[in-house]
Each structure stands twice: as C-alpha cells, then as structure tokens.
C-alpha positions, 0 to 999 in steps of 0.5 A: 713979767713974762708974756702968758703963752697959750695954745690951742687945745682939745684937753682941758689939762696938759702936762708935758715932761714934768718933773720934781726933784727934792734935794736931799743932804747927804754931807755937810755940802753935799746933795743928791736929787730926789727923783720924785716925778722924772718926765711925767707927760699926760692929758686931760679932756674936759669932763674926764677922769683920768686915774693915775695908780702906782705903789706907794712911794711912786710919785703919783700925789707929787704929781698931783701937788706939783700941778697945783703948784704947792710944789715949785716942779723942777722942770717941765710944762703944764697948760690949763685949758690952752694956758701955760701955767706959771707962778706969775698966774697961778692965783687966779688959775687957782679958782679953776683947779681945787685938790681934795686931799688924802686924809680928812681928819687932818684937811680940815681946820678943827677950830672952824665950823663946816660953814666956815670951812666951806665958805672961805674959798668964797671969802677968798675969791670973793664970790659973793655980794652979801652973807645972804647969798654966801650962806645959800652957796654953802647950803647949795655945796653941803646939799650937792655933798650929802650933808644936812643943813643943821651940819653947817654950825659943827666942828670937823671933829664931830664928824665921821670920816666919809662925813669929813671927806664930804665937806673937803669935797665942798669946799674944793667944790665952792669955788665952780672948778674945772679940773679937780686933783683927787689924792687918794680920797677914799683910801683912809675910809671904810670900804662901805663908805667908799663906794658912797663917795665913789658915786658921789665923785661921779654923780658930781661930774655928771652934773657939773662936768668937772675933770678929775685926777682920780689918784689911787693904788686901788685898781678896782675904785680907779677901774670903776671911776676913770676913762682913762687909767695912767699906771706909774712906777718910781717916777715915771708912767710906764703904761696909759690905756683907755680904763676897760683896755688896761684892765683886759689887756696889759701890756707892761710887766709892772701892770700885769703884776699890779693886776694879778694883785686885784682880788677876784670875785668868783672863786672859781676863777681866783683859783686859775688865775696866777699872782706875779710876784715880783722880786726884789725891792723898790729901788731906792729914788735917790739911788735910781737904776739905769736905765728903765727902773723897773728892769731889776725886778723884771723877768724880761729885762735885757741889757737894752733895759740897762742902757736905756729908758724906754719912752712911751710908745702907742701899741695901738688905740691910744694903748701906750707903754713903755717897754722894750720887750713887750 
C-alpha cells in the first residue's frame, strides 16, 4: 500500500491539473477520450464557497463527481486538507467531503422514511452509541434544514421539491462535513424556493463553516452565494476571480458573453446594455479544436489561439484568465 502524502496548506481543497476522460467506442476496437475535465487546477479555504459556472455540457458536475471519487479521474491530484486523496483513503475522507445532488426527486430512496434517509449516513459511519441519540441527531439535522419533527416517518414522495432538497442537504449534513460539493442544487426548484435554500446554504456555513463547491449556470445565485467564482468552458477554466471582481470586470470573451446573458433589473439599463451573441455551436468534446477551445466562436481569436492553449495567467488581485488576446 502506497504511503500517504501530505503538505502543508492554506486551502481546505486543492486540486491541481485534474482530468476525466471517458472513452467512447467509435468502431468495433476503436476508441476515442471524451475530454470531459482537461487540466482543471482550483483551490479552496476553509469556509469558502467557490462557484464553478459554465453551459451546460461543460464539465462543471464531472468535476464535482470526480473529487468525491465517484468518477476514478484519469489524471491529476487532489488534497484534502493537506492530504493527497487516493482510492486507498477515500472511505475514511468520505466522512469529511458530502455532495448534494442536482435533482432531489431522483436522490432520495422512495421506499425509506426522511428518518431513514438522513440517518444512514450515521449508520454507516457509525456515529452514535444508541437509537437515543441517532434519533436526536436527526432531529437536530431536519430542525438545522427547516424541516419539522412530525417529517421524519414520511416518504420522499410526499414531499415538494424545495422539501426534498432539504432533507438531501441533511443527509450530506450528518455526518459534520468540511467541504460540500453542491451540484446544481436549486436549478430543478421554483424560483421563490430557490432563493430559501440559498439562504439556507448560507446560513449553514455561517454556522458550521463548511466549504462549498457551489456548482451552477446561473450567475446571479452563483454571484450571490461565492466568494470566489471559476467560469468554465469545454473542460477547462478559462477565468477565476474574486465574485464581485468577475462580475464588474471581466476579462475573457467567454465571461463577457456569459454576462451579458444576466438579466437586468432596471430597464433603463437592460435597454443600453449589449447581449454578445456568440457564433457558432459548441465543439464537440470528442472532437476538441486545437488549441484554445473557445477560439471558433471568439471575435478575437488569432492564429496564436490555433496553436496553443492558453494557461492561466494573473491580471492582478488573484484576477486570472486564460486568453491570449485579452
């Protein structure tokens, strides 16, 4: 059995030239790397949120999938708290990374009880000493979550979708994690709940200082929620900034367009403001253009972009982009 490694840290997460290819058969013998994730490198303090966005299509919940380990990643590292996390020490990491999933009608077992679904977790790490206090952890984790006590002896399917949402986020919640992976968790939700478990994401980590992922296409929640916001784009990050810099200053000509795509308010200014449409379709990931894969639906795109892919480069502040032109 390999040695563990560890390092020093100032991040809770860090991740460092991830990748996941999926192969793909495109004969009889033949197959060809879905470049899903291609050199992803990021970090995370403790406590923070950092918001990955991106079309769909991207990578943004391989990424996610592929730190918890329920994708084996093709290449790449990534440490836990100064620990380099491999599939021999995974299951014991496993007590300090949860995930939350994208859609909580299809997340929840339909034939357990909420008090069943929150509380195996605990039953698998075994976390208590008696059904006294296992049945009071749940209590505790429903009343963190909104949810009542008389909820526990129901079944998923009575619930509405904010109500599911909320007792996946107690289950992830059970087992006292540092760092949550949150895939797209209000996307499948109405607007006026999502704004609900918004703040309860925030009013979790100001309690418990967990970490967050925060993964999303909608820059408005991700803006809101993130100190930090990573913009991705077939596979790779193209842009990282400090939330309220990205949103006042972007850089790439991927974020700009992403941006002008944010609906405004007031309008008055929604009326001066100019949407960048972008030509073109997404290139296909199994069919990735050279170079930078944004350059053929980019209006600044040069032969330089042909060549190379530009890495990530700080424009000042911790500002980084990965462009050659801009």
């Amino acid at each position: 059995m390999a040695a563990e490694v560890t390092k020093k840290s100032d991040y809770l997460v860090e991740v460092h030239d991830l990748k996941e290819y999926f192969p793909v058969k495109t004969g009889l013998l033949k197959t060809i790397p879905l470049k899903a994730v291609d050199g992803v490198s990021f970090n995370i303090g403790a406590g923070e949120t950092l918001g990955l966005v991106g079309e769909s299509g991207c990578g943004k919940t391989t990424v996610g999938r592929t730190l918890l380990r329920l994708y084996k990643p093709t290449g790449g590292e990534f440490y836990f708290d100064g620990q380099l996390v491999t599939d021999s020490n995974i299951k014991p990491l496993r007590k300090q990374m949860q995930m939350v999933f994208q859609d909580p009608y299809s997340s929840l077992n339909p034939r357990m009880t909420v008090e069943d679904i929150i509380g195996e977790p605990l039953d698998i790490h075994h976390l208590y000493s008696g059904r006294g206090e296992r049945h009071d952890k749940i209590m505790h984790l429903m009343e963190l979550v909104g949810l009542n006590a008389e909820h526990a002896t129901r079944y998923a399917h009575e619930f509405s979708g904010g109500q599911r949402q909320r007792i996946g986020i107690a289950r992830a919640l059970a087992v006292n994690p540092k760092f949550i992976v949150c895939d797209e968790p209000v996307s499948a939700l109405d607007v006026s709940i999502q704004a609900q478990v918004i703040n309860m994401f925030e009013d979790i980590q100001e309690k418990l200082g967990v970490a967050y992922l925060f993964i999303a296409h909608d820059l408005l929640v991700v803006h809101h929620i993130s100190k930090r916001i990573a913009v991705m784009y077939l596979g790779r990050l193209v842009e990282v900034a400090d939330a309220d810099e990205l949103n006042e200053h972007p850089v790439h000509p991927y974020t700009l367009s992403l941006l002008s795509a944010v609906p405004v308010p007031d309008p008055e200014t929604a009326r001066k403001s100019k949407r960048i449409i972008l030509q073109g379709d997404v290139p296909s990931p199994l069919h990735m253009p050279s170079g930078c894969p944004f350059r053929t639906r980019c209006r600044y795109a040069t032969d330089r972009c042909r060549e190379a892919m530009p890495g990530l480069t700080d424009r000042g502040s911790g500002h980084m982009v990965a462009c050659w032109n801009k």
